[in-house]
ROLUMKOL-195445 format. One record per residue (C-alpha): residue number from 1; residue in three letters; chain; x, y, z. Coordinates in pm, 1 decimal, always signed. Each point is the difference from the previous one (the first is absolute). Example, Ala and Ser with C-alpha at 12.3 -4.5 7.8 and 13.67 -1.06 7.14 Angstrom:
% residues 2
REC  seq  type  mol         X         Y         Z
REC    1   ALA    A   +1230.0    -450.0    +780.0
REC    2   SER    A    +137.0    +344.0     -66.0
//
This chain:
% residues 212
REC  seq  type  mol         X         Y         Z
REC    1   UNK    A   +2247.7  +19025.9  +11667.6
REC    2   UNK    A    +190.6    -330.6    +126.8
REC    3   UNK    A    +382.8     -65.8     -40.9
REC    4   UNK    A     +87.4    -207.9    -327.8
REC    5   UNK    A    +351.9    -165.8     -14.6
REC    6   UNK    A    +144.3     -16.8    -287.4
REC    7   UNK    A    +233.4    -355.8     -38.9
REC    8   UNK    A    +221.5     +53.4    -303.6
REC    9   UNK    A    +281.9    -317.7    -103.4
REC   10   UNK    A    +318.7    +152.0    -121.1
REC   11   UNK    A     +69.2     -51.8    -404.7
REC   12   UNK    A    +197.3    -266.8    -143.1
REC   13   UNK    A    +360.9     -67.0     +69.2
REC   14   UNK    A    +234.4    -276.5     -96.9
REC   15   UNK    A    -132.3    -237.6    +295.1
REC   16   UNK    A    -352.3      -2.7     -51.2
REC   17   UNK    A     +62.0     -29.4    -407.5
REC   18   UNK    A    +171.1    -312.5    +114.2
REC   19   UNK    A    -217.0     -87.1    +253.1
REC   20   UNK    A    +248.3     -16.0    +272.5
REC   21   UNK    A     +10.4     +48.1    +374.8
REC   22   UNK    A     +89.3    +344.6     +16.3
REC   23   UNK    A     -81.8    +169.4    +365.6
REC   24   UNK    A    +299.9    +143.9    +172.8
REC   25   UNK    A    +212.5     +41.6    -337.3
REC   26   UNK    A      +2.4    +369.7     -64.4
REC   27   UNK    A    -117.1     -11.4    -370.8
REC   28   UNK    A     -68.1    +194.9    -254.4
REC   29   UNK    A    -295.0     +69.4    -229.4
REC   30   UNK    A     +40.6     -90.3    -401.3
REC   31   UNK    A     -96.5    +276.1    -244.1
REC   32   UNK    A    -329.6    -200.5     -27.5
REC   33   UNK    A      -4.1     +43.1    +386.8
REC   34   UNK    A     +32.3    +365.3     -49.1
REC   35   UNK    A    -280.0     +32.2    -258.2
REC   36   UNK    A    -240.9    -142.0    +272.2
REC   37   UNK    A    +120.6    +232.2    +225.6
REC   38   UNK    A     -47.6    +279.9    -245.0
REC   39   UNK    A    -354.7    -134.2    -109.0
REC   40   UNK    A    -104.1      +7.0    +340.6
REC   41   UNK    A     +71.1    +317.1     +48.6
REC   42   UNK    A    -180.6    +134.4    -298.9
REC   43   UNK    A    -314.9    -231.4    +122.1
REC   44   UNK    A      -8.7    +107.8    +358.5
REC   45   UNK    A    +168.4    +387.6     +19.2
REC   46   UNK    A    -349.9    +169.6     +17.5
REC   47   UNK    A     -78.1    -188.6    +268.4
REC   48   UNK    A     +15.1    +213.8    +323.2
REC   49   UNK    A    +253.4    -195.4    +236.8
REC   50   UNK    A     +55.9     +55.5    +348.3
REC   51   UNK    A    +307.2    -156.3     +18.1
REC   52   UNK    A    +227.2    -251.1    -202.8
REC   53   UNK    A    +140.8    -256.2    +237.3
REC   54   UNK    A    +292.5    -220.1    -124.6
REC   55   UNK    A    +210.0    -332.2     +65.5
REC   56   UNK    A    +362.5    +183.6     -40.8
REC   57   UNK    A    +157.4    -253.1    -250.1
REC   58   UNK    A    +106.7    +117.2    -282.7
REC   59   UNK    A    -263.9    -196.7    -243.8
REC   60   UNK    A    -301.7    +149.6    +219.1
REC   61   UNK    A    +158.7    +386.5     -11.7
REC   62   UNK    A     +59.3     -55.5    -344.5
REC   63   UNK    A    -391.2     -90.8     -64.6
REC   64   UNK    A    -100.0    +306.9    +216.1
REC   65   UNK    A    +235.2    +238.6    -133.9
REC   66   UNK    A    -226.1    +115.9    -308.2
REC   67   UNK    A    -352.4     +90.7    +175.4
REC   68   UNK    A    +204.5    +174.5    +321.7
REC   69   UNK    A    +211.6    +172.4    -248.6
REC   70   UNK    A    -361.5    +117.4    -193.6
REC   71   UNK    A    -190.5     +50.5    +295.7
REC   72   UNK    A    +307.6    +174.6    +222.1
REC   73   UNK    A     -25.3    -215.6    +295.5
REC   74   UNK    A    +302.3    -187.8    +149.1
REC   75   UNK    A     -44.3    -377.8     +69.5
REC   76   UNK    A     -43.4    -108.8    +373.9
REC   77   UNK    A    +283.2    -251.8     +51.5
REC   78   UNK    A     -93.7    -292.9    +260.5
REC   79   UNK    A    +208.9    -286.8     +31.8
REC   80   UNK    A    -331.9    -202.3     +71.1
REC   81   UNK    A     -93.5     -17.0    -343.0
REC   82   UNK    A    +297.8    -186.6    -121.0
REC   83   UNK    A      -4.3    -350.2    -155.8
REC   84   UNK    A     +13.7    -316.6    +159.6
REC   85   UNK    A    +363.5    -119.8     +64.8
REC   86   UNK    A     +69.7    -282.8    -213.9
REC   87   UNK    A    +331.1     -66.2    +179.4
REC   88   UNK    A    +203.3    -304.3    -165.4
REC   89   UNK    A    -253.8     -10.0    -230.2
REC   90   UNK    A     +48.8    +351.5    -122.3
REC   91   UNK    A     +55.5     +30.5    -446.2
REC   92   UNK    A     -57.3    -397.9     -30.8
REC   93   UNK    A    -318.1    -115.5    -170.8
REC   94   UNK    A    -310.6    -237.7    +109.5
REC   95   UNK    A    +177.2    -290.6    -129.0
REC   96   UNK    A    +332.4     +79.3     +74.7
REC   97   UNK    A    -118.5     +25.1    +392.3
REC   98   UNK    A    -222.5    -268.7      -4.9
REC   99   UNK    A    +342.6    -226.2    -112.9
REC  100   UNK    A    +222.4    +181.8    +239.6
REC  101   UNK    A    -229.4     +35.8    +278.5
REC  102   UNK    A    -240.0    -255.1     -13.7
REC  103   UNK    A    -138.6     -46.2    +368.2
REC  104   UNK    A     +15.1    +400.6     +54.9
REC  105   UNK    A    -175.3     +21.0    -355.9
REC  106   UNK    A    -291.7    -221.9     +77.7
REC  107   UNK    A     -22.4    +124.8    +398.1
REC  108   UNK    A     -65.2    +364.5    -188.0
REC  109   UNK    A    -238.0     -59.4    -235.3
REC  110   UNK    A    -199.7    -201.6    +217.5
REC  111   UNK    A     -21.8    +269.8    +274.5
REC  112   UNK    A    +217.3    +277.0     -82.1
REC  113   UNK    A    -192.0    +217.6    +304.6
REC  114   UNK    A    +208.2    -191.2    +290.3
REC  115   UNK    A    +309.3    -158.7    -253.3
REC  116   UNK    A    +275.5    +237.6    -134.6
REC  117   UNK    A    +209.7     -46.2    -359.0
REC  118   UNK    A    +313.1    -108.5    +153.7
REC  119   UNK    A    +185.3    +280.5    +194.7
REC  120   UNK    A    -346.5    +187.9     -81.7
REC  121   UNK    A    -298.1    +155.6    +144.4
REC  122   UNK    A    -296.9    -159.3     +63.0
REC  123   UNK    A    -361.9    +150.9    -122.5
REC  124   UNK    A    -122.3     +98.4    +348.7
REC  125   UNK    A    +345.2    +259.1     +46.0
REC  126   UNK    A     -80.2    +169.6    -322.6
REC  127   UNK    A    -374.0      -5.1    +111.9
REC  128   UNK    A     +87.2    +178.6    +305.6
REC  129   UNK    A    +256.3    +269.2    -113.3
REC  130   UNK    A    -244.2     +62.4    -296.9
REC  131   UNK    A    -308.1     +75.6    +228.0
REC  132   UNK    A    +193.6    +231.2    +191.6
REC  133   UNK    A     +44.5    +205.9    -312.1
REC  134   UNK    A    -357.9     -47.2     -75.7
REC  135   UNK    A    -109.7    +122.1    +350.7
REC  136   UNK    A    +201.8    +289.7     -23.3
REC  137   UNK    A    -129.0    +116.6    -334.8
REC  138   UNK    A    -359.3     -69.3    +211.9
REC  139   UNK    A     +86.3    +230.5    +226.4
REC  140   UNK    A    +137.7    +253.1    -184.4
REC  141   UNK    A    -290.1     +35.3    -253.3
REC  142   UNK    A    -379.8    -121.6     +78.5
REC  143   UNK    A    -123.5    +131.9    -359.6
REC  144   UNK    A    +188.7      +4.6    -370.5
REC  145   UNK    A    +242.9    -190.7    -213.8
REC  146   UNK    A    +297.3    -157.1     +97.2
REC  147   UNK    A    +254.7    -148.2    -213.8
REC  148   UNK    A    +201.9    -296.6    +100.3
REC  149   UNK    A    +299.0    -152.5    -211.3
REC  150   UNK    A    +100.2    -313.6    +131.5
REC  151   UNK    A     +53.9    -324.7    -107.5
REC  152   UNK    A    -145.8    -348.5    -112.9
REC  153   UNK    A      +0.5    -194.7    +281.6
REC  154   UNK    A     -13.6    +283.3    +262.1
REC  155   UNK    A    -343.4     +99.0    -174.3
REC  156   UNK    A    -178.9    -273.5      -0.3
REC  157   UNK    A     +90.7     -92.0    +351.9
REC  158   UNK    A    -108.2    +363.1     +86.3
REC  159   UNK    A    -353.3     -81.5    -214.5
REC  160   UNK    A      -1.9    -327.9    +189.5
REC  161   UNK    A      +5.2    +202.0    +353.8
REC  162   UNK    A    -282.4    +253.2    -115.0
REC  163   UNK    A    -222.5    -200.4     -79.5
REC  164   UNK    A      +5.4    -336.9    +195.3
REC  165   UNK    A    +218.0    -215.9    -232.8
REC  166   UNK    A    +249.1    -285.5    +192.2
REC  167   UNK    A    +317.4    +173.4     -88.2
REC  168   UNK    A    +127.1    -322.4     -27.3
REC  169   UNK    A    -221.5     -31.3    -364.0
REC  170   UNK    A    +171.8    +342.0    -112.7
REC  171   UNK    A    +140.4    -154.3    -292.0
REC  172   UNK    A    -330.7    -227.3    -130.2
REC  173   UNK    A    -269.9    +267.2     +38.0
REC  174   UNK    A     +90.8    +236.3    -226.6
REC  175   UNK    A    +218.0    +134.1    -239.8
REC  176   UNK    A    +222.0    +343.0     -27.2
REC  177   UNK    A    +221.7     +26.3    -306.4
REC  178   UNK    A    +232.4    +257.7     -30.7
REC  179   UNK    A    -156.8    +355.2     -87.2
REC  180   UNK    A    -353.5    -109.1    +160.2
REC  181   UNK    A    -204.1    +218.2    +208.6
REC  182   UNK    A    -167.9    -114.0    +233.2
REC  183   UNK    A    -282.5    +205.5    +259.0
REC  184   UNK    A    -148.3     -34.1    +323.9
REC  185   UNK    A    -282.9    +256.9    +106.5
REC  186   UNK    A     -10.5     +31.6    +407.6
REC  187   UNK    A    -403.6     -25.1     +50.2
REC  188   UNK    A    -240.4     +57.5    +332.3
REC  189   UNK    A      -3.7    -400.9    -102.9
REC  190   UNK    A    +377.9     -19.9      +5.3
REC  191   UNK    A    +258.7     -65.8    -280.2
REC  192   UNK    A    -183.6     -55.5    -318.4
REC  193   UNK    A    +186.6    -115.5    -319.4
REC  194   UNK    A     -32.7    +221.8    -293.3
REC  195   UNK    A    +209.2    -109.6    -257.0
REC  196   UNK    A    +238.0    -328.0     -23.9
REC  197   UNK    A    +348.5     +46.4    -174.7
REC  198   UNK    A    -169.3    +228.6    -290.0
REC  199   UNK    A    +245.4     +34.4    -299.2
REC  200   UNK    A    -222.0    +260.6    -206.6
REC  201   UNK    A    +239.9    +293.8     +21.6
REC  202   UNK    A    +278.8    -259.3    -217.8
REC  203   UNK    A     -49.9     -10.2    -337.8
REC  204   UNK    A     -67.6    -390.8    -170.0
REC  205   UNK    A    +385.1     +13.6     -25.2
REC  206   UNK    A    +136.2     +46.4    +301.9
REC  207   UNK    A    -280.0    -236.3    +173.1
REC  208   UNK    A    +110.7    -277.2    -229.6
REC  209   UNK    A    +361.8     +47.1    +133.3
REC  210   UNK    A    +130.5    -363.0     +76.1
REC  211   UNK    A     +57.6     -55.6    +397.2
REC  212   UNK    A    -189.5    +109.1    +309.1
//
């Protein structure tokens, strides 16, 4: 049996129903945010888990709060799983940044691998302190299901790393909308992609929520 990691988005809040930069903003889910969570949860509870590793923001303990609670496991807190830092850019929207920030804004989404959101973090930091995470959960279990609630950008830059991606094309490759899981099956071939931001476990609803 090989080790399967589990990539699950938090649920909806206020930012992402806006679409709005939210990284290092402490936010909240919605009640529709807290559905998803629930839904998961009734989804994925019979799954046998090894362990249920978690970005400690409130949004991402929120989302794992329902499947821990049903399966009796406590979330693994690691700093490394936390969003990008959107710094200045933090709560504004695409077009209010691109107007505010012009030069920064079109530096970023040119290359946002080696260019940082003003006062920010660039892809290739979050790549790093992500992997850690990622080898540790490596080490710790060769075989089994691991959870991991994280975050948009932080997941697809930690997709990008397994499996050969620039990290710099994190946010043109693929997409990861709030409640999405997303899984990566460790093979004798390596990392192999299983499923890409699946939304099944929602009902027609809450996957037709407006935002990201």
């Amino acid at each position: 049996m090989s080790l399967t990691l589990y990539f699950l988005r938090h649920g909806q809040t206020e930012f992402s129903r806006k679409n709005a930069y939210c990284g290092a903003i402490d936010s909240e889910l919605t009640p529709e945010g807290l559905e998803m969570a629930k839904a998961f949860a009734v989804a994925y509870s019979s799954t046998p888990w090894n362990a249920v590793f978690c970005s400690p923001m409130k949004r991402t303990l929120a989302t794992a709060k329902p499947l821990c609670a049903a399966i009796g496991m406590p979330p693994e807190l690691r700093d490394g799983l936390k969003e990008i830092n959107y710094g200045q850019w933090e709560g504004k929207s695409p077009e209010e940044i691109n107007r505010e920030y012009h030069d920064d804004y079109i530096r970023w989404s040119a290359d946002p691998a080696w260019n940082a959101p003003t006062g920010g973090e660039m892809a290739v930091t979050i790549a790093s302190r992500s992997m850690q995470v990622i080898e540790e959960i490596r080490q710790l279990y060769t075989s089994g299901n691991v959870l991991i609630v994280a975050h948009k950008a932080t997941i697809r830059i930690i997709l990008c790393s397994l499996l050969g991606i620039d990290v710099g094309r994190f946010r043109y490759r693929w997409g990861c909308p709030v409640g999405s899981l997303s899984i990566v099956e460790f093979t004798s071939h390596g990392p192999l992609l299983q499923a890409l931001a699946d939304r099944t476990h929602l009902d027609q609803r809450l996957r037709n929520l407006p935002g990201t």
